[in-house]
C-alpha positions in Angstrom: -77.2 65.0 -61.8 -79.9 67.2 -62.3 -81.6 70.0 -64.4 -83.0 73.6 -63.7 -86.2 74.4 -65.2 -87.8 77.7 -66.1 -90.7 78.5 -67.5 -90.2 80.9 -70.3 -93.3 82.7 -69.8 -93.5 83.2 -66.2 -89.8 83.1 -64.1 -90.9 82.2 -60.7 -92.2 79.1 -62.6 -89.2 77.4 -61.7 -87.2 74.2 -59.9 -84.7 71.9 -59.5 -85.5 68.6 -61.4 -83.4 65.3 -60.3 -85.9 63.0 -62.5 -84.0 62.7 -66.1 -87.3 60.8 -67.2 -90.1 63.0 -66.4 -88.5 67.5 -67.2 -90.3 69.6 -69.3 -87.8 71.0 -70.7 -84.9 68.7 -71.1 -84.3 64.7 -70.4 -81.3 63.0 -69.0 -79.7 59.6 -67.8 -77.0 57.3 -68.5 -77.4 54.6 -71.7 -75.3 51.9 -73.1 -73.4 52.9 -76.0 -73.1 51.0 -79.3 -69.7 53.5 -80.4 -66.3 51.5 -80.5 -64.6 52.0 -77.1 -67.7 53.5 -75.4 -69.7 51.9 -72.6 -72.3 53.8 -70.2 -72.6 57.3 -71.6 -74.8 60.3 -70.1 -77.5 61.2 -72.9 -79.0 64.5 -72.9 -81.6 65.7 -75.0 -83.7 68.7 -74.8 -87.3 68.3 -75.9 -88.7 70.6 -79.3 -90.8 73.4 -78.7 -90.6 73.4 -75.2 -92.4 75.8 -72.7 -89.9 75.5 -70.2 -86.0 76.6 -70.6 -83.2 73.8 -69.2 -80.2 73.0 -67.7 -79.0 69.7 -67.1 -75.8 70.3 -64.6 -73.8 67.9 -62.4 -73.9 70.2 -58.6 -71.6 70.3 -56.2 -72.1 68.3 -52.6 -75.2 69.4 -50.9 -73.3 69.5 -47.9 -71.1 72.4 -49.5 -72.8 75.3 -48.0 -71.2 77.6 -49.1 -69.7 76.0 -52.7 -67.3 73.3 -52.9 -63.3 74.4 -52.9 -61.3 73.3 -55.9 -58.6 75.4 -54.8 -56.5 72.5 -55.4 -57.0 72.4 -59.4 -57.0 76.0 -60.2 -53.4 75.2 -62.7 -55.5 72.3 -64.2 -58.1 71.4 -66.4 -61.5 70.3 -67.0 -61.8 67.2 -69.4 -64.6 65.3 -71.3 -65.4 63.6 -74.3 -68.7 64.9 -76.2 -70.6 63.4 -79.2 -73.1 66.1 -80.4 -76.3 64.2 -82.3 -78.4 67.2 -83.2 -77.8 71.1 -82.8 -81.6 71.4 -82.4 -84.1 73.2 -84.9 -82.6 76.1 -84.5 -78.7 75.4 -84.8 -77.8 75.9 -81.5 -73.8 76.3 -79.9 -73.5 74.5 -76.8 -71.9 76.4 -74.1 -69.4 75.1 -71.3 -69.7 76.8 -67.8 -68.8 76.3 -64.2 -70.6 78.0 -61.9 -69.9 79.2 -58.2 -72.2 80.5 -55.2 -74.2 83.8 -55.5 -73.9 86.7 -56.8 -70.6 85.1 -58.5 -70.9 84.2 -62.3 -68.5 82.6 -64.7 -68.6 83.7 -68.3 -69.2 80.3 -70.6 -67.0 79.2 -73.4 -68.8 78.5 -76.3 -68.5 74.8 -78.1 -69.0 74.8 -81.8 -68.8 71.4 -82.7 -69.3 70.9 -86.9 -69.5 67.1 -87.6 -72.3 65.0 -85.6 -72.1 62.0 -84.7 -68.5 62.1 -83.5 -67.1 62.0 -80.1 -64.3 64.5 -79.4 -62.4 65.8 -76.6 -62.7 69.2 -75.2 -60.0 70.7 -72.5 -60.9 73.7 -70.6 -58.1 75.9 -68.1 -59.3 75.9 -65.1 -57.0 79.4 -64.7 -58.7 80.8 -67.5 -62.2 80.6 -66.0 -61.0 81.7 -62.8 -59.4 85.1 -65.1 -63.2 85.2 -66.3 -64.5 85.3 -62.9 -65.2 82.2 -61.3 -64.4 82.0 -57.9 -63.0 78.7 -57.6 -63.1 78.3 -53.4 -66.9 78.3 -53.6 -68.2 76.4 -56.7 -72.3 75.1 -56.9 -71.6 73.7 -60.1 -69.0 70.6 -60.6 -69.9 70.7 -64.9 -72.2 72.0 -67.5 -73.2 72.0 -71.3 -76.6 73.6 -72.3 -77.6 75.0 -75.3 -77.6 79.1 -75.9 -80.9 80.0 -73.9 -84.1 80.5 -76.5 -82.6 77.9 -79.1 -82.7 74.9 -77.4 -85.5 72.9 -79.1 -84.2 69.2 -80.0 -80.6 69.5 -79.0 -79.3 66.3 -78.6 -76.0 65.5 -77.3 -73.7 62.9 -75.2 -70.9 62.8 -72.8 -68.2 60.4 -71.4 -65.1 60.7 -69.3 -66.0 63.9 -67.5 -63.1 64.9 -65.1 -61.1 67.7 -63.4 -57.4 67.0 -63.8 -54.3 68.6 -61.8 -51.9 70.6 -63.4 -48.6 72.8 -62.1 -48.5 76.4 -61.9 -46.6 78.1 -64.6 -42.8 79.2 -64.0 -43.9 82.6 -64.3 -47.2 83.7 -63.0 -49.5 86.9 -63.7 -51.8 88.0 -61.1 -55.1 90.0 -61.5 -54.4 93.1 -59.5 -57.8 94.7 -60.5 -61.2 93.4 -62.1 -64.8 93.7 -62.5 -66.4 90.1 -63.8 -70.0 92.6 -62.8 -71.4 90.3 -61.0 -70.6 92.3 -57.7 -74.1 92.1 -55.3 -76.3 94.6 -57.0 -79.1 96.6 -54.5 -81.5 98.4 -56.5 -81.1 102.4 -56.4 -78.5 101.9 -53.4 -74.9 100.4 -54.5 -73.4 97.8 -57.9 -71.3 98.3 -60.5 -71.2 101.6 -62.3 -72.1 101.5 -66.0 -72.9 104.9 -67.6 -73.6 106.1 -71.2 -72.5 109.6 -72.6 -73.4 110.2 -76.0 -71.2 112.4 -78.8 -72.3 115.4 -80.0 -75.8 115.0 -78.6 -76.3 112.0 -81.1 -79.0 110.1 -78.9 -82.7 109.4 -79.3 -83.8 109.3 -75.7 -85.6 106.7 -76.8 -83.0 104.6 -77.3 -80.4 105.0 -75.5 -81.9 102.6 -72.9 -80.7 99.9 -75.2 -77.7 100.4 -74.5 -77.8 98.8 -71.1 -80.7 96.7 -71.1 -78.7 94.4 -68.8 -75.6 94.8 -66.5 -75.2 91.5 -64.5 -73.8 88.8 -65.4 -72.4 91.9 -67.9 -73.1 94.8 -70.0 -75.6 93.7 -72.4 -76.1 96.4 -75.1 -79.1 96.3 -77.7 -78.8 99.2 -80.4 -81.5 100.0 -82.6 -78.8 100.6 -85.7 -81.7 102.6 -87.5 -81.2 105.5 -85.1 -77.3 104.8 -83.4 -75.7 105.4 -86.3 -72.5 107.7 -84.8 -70.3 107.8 -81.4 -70.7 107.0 -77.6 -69.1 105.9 -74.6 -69.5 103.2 -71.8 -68.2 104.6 -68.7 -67.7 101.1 -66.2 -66.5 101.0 -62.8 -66.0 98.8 -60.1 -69.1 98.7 -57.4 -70.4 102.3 -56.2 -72.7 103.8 -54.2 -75.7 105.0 -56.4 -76.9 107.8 -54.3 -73.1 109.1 -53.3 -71.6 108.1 -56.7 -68.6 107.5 -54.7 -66.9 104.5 -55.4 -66.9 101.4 -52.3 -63.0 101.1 -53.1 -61.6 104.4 -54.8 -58.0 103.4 -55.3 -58.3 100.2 -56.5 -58.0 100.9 -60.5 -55.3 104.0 -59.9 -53.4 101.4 -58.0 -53.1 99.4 -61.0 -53.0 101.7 -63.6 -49.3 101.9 -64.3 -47.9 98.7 -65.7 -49.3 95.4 -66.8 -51.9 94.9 -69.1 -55.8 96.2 -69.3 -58.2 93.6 -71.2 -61.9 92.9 -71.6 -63.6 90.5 -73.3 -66.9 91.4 -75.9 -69.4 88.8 -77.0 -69.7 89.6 -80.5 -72.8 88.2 -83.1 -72.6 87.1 -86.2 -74.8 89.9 -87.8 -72.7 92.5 -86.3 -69.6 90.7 -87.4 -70.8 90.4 -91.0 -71.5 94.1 -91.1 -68.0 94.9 -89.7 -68.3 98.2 -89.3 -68.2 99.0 -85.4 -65.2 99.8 -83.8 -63.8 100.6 -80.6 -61.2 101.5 -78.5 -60.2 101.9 -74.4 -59.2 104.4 -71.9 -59.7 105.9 -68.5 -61.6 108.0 -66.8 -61.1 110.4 -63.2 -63.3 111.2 -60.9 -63.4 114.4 -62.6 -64.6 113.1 -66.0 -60.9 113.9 -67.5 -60.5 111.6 -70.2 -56.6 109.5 -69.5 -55.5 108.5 -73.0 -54.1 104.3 -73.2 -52.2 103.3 -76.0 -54.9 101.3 -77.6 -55.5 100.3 -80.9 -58.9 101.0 -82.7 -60.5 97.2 -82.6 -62.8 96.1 -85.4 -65.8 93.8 -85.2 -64.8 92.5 -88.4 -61.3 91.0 -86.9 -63.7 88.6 -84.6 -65.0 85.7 -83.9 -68.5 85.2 -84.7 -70.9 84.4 -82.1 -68.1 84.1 -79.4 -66.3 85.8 -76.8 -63.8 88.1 -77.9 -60.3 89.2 -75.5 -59.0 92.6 -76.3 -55.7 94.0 -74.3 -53.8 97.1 -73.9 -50.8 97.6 -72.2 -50.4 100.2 -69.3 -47.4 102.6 -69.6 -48.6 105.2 -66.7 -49.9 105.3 -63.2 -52.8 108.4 -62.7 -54.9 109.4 -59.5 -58.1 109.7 -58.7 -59.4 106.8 -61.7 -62.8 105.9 -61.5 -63.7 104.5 -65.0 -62.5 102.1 -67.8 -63.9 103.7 -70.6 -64.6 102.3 -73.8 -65.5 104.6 -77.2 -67.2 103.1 -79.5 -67.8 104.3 -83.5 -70.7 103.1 -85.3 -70.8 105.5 -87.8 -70.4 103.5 -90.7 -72.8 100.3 -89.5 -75.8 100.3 -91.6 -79.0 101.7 -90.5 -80.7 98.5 -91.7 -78.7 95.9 -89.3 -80.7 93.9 -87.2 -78.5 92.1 -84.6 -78.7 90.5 -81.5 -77.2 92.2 -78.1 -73.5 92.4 -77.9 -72.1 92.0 -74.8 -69.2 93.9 -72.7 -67.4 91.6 -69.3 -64.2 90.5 -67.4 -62.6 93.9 -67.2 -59.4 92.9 -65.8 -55.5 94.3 -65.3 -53.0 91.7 -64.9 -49.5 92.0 -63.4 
């Protein structure tokens, strides 16, 4: 057991802390609990108005290298029991993560847990994280729950029972013929994922439009001013490319897919935006050649969404085309108010299943 600590100031501030007594940003150990049925529970609390950002995280075996394999529970589960005493001062979700070796990422679940002071049990597939990128032969992180990053003053919480259990592969199996979790080995101004922007009808403030990526690993993170995007553009995302080519490291790998199975994405979406209801979206393809390859895909609304939470959005694939490059996703914000203020949404786990 131990927790990372950053300082939120100054990011090479930072280090490993295996003392649950002494963190700056967040304390940890086992206690005796007084709940019916409980005995030694872990107690984590992270400290108000801290300097310093905090994870408290159970690692895998320092002798793992490379990560730890749990090839062996990839058709299980991961099991605990939580009791949430305080969402902090300012309301945080917890999230759930596992993580695995670098550049890999996983893409958390979030935990909204409404009553305090009550234990409950959470179940997590271990197949659906590995669908959202984690790359279960080389994990660094056995378990996690932290508190969203910037709101985790006074969070309070405990946990019991913590275990990965074995299940047995479905009957019937999909597998993930193509995705991009972006979180592919980025090199600045030499190769990474491709993420572009193209505006409609010359709607952008040059200004602005650097919001619309202001992040791209562990996704797309997009930041609009909604005073001034009020209209139509495009995110243009490929697999990993060389930036001073623009060719792509594997060129056949979404046309290979392209003709059956199922195309999905997943969209963090916040509560502002959700509220406002008003953006919508929908998928398709792009060549090499910037010719747009129609999907049958529905318009998708904001306001159908969960709040604050990852979002899965699918399409099914009817036909094969050459020469793909892009998953391409159009989005309308025409009718969101000018006076929204939000925070980011987010864009990740482009994948095609089979």
């Amino acid at each position: 057991m131990s927790a990372y600590e950053q300082n939120y100031a100054n990011a090479s501030d930072n280090y490993e802390n295996t003392d649950g007594e002494a963190g700056k940003a967040v304390r940890f150990g086992i206690v005796q609990s007084n709940d019916p049925g409980r005995d030694k529970v872990l107690d984590i609390k992270y400290l108000d108005a801290p300097e310093y950002y905090g994870a408290a995280q159970i690692l895998a075996p320092e002798s793992q290298g490379n990560g730890f394999d749990m090839s062996e529970y990839a058709h299980g589960k991961v099991v605990f029991d939580m009791k949430v005493i305080s969402h902090g001062t300012k309301g945080s979700a917890l999230e759930f993560t596992i993580e695995c070796t670098w550049p890999c990422a996983s893409t958390p679940k979030f935990i909204k847990a409404d009553v305090l002071n009550e234990w409950e049990t959470y179940e997590f597939s271990v197949a659906e994280m590995i669908e959202r990128g984690l790359d279960i032969q080389h994990l660094s992180l056995g378990f996690m729950v932290m508190p969203t990053w910037a709101k985790q003053d006074g969070v309070h919480f405990q946990l019991d029972n913590i275990r990965w259990v074995k299940g047995e592969p479905p009957a019937t199996q999909e597998t993930v013929c193509y995705a991009n979790f972006f979180d592919d080995v980025w090199v600045k101004d030499t190769q990474g994922v491709g993420v572009s922007i193209v505006g409609d009808s010359g709607m952008f403030v040059p200004d602005n439009q650097r919001y619309l990526t202001t992040g791209v690993k562990p996704w797309v993170t997009a930041n609009p001013d909604w005073s001034v995007m009020n209209g139509t553009w495009f995110y243009w995302m490929s697999g990993v490319m060389d930036y001073l080519t623009g060719e792509l490291l594997d060129p056949d790998a979404l046309s290979n897919c392209s003709g059956s199975g199922t195309l999905s994405l997943e969209i963090y979406t916040p509560a502002a935006l959700v509220e406002d209801g008003n953006m919508t979206f929908t998928l398709y393809f792009l060549d090499k050649d910037n010719f747009v390859r129609s999907l049958n895909s529905d318009v998708f609304s904001v306001s159908d969404m969960k709040s604050d939470d990852w979002n899965k959005v699918s399409v099914p694939l009817t036909t094969a085309y050459a020469n793909l490059k892009y998953v391409g996703i159009r989005i309308d914000a025409t009718q969101v108010s000018p006076s929204l203020i939000s925070p980011p949404f987010y864009i990740d786990n482009i994948v095609i299943r089979k």
